[in-house]
C-alpha positions in Angstrom: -9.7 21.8 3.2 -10.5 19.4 0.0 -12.1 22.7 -1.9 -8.9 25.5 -0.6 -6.6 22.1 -2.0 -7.9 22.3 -5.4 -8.3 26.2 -5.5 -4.6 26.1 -4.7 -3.1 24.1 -7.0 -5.3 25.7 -9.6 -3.5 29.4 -8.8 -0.4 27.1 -8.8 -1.0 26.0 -12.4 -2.1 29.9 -13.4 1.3 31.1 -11.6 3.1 28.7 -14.1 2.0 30.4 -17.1 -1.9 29.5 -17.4 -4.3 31.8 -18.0 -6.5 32.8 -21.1 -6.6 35.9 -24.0 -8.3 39.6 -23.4 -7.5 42.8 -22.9 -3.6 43.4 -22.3 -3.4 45.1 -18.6 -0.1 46.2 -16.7 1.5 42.9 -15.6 0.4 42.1 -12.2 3.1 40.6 -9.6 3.0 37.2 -9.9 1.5 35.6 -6.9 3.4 33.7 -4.4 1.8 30.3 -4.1 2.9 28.1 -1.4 1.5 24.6 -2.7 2.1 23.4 1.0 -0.2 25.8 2.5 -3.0 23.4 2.6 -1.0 20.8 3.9 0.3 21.3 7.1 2.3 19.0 8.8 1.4 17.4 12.4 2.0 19.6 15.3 4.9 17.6 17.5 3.8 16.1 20.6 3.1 12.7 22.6 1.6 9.9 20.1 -1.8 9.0 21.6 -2.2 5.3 20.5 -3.8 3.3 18.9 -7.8 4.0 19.5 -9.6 0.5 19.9 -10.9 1.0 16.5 -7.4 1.0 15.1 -6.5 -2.3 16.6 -10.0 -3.9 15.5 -8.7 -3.3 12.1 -6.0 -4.5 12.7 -7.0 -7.9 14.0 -9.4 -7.8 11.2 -6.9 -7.7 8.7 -4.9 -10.7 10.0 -4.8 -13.6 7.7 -5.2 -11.3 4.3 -4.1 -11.6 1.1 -2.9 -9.1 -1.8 -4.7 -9.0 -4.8 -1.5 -8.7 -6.6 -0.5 -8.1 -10.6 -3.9 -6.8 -10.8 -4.8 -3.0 -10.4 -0.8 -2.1 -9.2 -0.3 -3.4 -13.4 0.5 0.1 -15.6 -3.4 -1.3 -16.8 -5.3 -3.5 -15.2 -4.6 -7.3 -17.0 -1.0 -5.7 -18.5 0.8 -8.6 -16.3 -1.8 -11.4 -16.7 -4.2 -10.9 -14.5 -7.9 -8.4 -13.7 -9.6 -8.5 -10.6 -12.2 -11.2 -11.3 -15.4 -11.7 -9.7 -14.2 -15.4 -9.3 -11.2 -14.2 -7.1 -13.5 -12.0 -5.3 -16.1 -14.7 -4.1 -13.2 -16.5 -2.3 -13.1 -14.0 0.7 -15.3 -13.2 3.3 -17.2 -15.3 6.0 -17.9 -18.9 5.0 -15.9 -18.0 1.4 -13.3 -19.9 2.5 -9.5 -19.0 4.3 -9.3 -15.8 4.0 -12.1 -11.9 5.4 -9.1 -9.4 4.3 -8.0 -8.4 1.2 -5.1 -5.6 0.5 -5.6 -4.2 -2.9 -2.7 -2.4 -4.7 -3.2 0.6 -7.1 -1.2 2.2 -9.7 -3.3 5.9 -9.8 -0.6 7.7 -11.3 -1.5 5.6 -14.2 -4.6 7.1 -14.5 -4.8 10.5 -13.7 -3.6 13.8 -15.5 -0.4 14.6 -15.8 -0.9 18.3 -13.9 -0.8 18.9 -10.6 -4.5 18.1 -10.3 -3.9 14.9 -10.8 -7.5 14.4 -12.0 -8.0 10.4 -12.0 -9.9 8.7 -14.9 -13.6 9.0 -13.9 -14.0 5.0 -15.4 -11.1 3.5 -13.4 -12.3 5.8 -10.4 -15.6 3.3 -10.5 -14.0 0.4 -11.7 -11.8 0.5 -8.0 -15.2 1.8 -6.6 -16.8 -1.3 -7.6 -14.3 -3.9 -6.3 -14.2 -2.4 -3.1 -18.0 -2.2 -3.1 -18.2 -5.7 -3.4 -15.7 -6.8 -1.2 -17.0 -5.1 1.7 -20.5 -6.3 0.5 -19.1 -10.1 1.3 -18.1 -9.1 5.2 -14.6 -8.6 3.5 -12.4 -6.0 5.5 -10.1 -3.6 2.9 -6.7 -2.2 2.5 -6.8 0.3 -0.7 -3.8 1.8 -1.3 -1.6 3.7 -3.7 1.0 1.7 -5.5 4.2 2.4 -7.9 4.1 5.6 -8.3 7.7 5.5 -9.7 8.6 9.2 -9.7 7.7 9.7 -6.1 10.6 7.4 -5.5 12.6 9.2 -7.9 12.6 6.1 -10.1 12.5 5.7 -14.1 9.1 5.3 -15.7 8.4 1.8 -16.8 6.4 1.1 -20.3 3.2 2.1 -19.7 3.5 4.9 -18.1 4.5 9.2 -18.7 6.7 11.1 -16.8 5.5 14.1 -15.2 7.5 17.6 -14.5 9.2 17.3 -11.4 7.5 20.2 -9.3 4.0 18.4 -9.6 5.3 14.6 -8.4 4.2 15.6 -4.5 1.9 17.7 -5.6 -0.1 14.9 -7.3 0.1 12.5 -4.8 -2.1 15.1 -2.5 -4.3 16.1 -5.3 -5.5 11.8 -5.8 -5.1 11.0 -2.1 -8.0 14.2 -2.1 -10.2 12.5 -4.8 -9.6 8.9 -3.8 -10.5 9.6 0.2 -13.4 11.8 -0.7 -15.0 9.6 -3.1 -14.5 6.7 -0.5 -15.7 9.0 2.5 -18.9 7.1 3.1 -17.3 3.7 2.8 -18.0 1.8 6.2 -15.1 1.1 8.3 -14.1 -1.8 7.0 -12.3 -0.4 4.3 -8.9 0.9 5.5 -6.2 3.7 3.8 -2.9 2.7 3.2 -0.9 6.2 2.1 2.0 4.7 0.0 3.1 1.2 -0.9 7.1 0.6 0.1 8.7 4.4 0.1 12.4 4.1 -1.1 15.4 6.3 -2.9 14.2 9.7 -3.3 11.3 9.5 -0.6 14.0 8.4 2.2 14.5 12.4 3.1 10.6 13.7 2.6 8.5 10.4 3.7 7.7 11.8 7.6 6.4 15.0 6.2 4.8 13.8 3.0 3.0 11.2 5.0 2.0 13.6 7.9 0.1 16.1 4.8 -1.5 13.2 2.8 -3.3 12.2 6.5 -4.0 15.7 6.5 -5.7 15.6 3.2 -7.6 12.0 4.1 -8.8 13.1 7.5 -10.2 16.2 5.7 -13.0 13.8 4.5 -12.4 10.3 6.5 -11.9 12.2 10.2 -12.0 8.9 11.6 -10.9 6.3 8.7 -7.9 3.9 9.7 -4.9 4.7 7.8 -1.9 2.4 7.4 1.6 3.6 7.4 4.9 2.3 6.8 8.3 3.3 6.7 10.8 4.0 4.1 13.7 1.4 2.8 10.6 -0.4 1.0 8.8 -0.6 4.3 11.5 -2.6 5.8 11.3 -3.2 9.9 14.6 -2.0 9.9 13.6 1.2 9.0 10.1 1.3 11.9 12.3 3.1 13.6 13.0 6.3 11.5 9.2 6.6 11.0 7.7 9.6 12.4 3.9 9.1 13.0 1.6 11.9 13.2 -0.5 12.1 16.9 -3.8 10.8 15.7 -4.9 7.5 16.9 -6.8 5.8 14.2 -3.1 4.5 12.7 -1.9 1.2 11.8 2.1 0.5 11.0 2.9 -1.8 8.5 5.9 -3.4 7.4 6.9 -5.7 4.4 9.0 -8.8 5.3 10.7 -10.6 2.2 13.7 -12.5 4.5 15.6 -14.5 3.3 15.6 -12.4 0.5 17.5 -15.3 -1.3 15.1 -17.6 -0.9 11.9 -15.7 -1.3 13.1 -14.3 -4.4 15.2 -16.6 -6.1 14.5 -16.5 -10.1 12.8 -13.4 -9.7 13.2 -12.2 -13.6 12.3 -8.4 -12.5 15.4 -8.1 -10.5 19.0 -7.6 -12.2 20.9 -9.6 -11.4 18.0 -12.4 -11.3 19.0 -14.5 -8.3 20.1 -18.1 -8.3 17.5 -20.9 -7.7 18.0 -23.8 -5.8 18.2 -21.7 -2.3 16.5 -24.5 0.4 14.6 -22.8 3.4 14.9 -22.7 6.2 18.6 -23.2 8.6 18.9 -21.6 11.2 20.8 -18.4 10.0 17.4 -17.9 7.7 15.5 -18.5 10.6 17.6 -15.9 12.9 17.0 -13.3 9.8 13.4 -13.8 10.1 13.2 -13.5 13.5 15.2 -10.8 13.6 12.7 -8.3 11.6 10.0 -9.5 14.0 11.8 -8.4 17.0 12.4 -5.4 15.2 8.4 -4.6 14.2 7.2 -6.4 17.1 8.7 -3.8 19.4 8.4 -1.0 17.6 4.8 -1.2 17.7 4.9 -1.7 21.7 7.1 1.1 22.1 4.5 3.6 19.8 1.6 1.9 20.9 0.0 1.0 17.5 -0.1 -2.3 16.3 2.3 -3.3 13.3 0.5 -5.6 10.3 3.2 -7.4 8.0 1.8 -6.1 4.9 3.5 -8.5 2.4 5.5 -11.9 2.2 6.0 -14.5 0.4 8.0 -16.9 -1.7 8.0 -16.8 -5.2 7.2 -20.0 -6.9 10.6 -20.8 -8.5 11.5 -21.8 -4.8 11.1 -25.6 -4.6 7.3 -26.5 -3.1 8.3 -28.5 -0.5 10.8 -25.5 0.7 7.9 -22.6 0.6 6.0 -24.7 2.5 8.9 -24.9 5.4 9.0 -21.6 4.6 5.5 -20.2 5.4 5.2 -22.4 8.3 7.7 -20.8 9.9 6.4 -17.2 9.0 3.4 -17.8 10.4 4.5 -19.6 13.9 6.9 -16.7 14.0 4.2 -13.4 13.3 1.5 -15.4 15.5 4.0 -15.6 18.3 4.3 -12.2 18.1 0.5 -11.2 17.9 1.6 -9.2 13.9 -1.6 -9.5 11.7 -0.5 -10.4 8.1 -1.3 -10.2 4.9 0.3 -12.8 2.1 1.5 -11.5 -1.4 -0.5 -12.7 -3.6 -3.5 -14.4 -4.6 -2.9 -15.7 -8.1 0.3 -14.8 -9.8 4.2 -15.9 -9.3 3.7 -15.9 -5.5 0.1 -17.2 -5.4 -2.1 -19.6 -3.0 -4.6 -19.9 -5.7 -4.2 -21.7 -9.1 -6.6 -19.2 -11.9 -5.8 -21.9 -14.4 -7.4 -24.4 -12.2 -9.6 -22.5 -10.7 -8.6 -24.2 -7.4 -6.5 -23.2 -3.9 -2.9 -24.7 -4.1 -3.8 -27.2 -0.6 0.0 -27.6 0.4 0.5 -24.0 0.6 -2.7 -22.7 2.1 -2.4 -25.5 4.8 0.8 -24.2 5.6 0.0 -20.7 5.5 -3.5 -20.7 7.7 -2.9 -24.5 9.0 -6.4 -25.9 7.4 -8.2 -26.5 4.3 -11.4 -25.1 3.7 
């Protein structure tokens, strides 16, 4: 299916007015194309589970952290930060809190602007690299795809090009092709994620886009774990709208920012930047928390597949003493409902680890995993 992909959306570029000199012949009729053809959605029918293999991965990712502001960045060190091999040596056994490691990345950034979507064969091995020696250190992986801001239907930041609007879905296939079949022999500790936070645009398309970029992955990685969310920026409030396909080596995952006040109080990227000074945590912010829980928890139970809170967090213009009430409750509330996690981030506004002073922040990671290293 990988090679009748690419032939397709070749013909799809030459029935859009490619093609090279010669002879003039009589026009031939223009072929009908269906850029779908390859990608055919998931037959309906009962879901069969998660396979055992799924909810190893799962388990395996609880307690992970996002290598945030890194490779999601337009380029990689644009907002402050690369992916060091200093940051790497703090996973895996005996490393220290953390054996799981979610690692955003901003493709569209760095592949052609065509329906091909052909990815930039030096960043291609630069995420190549990291993954290699993650999984090298017992480290188990999420690589996924990340701000893809036309997919969402939303503006192109600095950085980046806009593409023509026929090709935005038809991209996303073409890298989910080269980035599955170039990690095909990976071991299973590396696990798919299709699409970081679907919103706007993708509310009305996510269930079937999703359902064809699994096809594309399972075309190379039969047996691969793939993560899933839903739309509303993969908000457990939205679990419920998801349609999984029937293939059992799934994960569901879900983002959990409550209470959004708190969490992201001075956030600069957000207009209007919320007000600061927002304590944590009463009892209304508690029931808010909870409340999404419930809400993944069951979900998961009712599908059968278990659900892995794919990012929290508080960012740091939150008083110390308040994220720290703040992620103890988060984690006494996920672990009381067996959801894996995974903390956003590592090193930036968010961060458990100080890459000035090359050092954990103690308060936080004590609260977060309940020990020091």
């Amino acid at each position: 299916m990988g090679r009748l992909a690419t032939a397709l959306l070749i013909a799809l570029l030459a029935a859009c007015g490619g093609g090279g000199g010669g002879a003039a012949a009589d026009p031939a009729p223009t072929p009908t194309v269906d850029p779908w053809a390859a990608y055919p959605t998931t037959p309906a029918g009962p879901l069969p589970g998660a396979s055992a293999q799924a909810r190893a991965a799962a388990a395996a990712l609880g307690g992970g952290i996002n290598f945030g502001n890194m490779l999601e960045a337009p380029s990689e060190g644009a907002w402050g930060l690369k992916v060091e091999d200093e940051f790497i040596n703090l996973f895996g056994p005996g490393a220290g809190y953390s054996n799981a490691v979610r690692l955003p990345v901003r493709w569209s950034n760095h592949a052609s602007l065509d329906a091909a979507a052909s990815i930039d064969a030096a960043f291609m091995s630069r995420v190549e690299g990291i993954v290699n020696k993650l999984l090298a250190r017992g480290v188990t992986v999420v690589l996924n795809m990340h701000h893809y801001h036309q997919l969402d239907g939303d503006a192109v930041e600095t950085g980046e090009a806009s593409v023509a609007a026929d090709v935005v879905q038809l991209r996303f296939l073409a890298m989910w092709r080269q980035i599955a079949e170039r990690f095909a022999n990976a071991g299973p500790g590396l696990v798919f994620e299709l699409y970081n936070e679907p919103h706007s645009k993708l509310e009305a398309d996510w269930n079937t886009l999703a359902s064809r970029a699994l096809r594309v992955v399972r075309a190379s990685n039969p047996n691969r774990v793939v993560m899933i969310g839903p739309v509303q920026w993969n908000s457990p409030y939205a679990l419920s709208r998801l349609q999984l396909p029937a293939d059992a080596n799934l994960l569901l995952t879900v983002h959990h920012y409550e209470p959004f006040s708190f969490t992201h109080q001075g956030a600069e990227w957000i207009s209007p930047t919320p007000p600061v000074g927002v304590d944590c945590c009463d009892a209304a912010q508690l029931a808010k928390i909870r409340e999404g829980f419930d809400l993944a928890a069951n979900e998961g139970k009712r599908l059968g597949y278990p659900v892995v809170v794919g990012e929290f967090g508080a960012y740091s213009r939150a008083a110390q003493a308040a994220r720290v009430r703040y992620l103890k409750a988060m984690r006494a509330e996920m672990a009381s409902r067996q959801l894996p996690w995974m903390y956003w981030e590592l090193a930036a506004g968010f961060g458990l680890y100080d890459p000035q002073a090359h050092a954990w922040r103690t308060d936080l990671v004590q609260a977060l995993y309940g020990s020091t290293p």
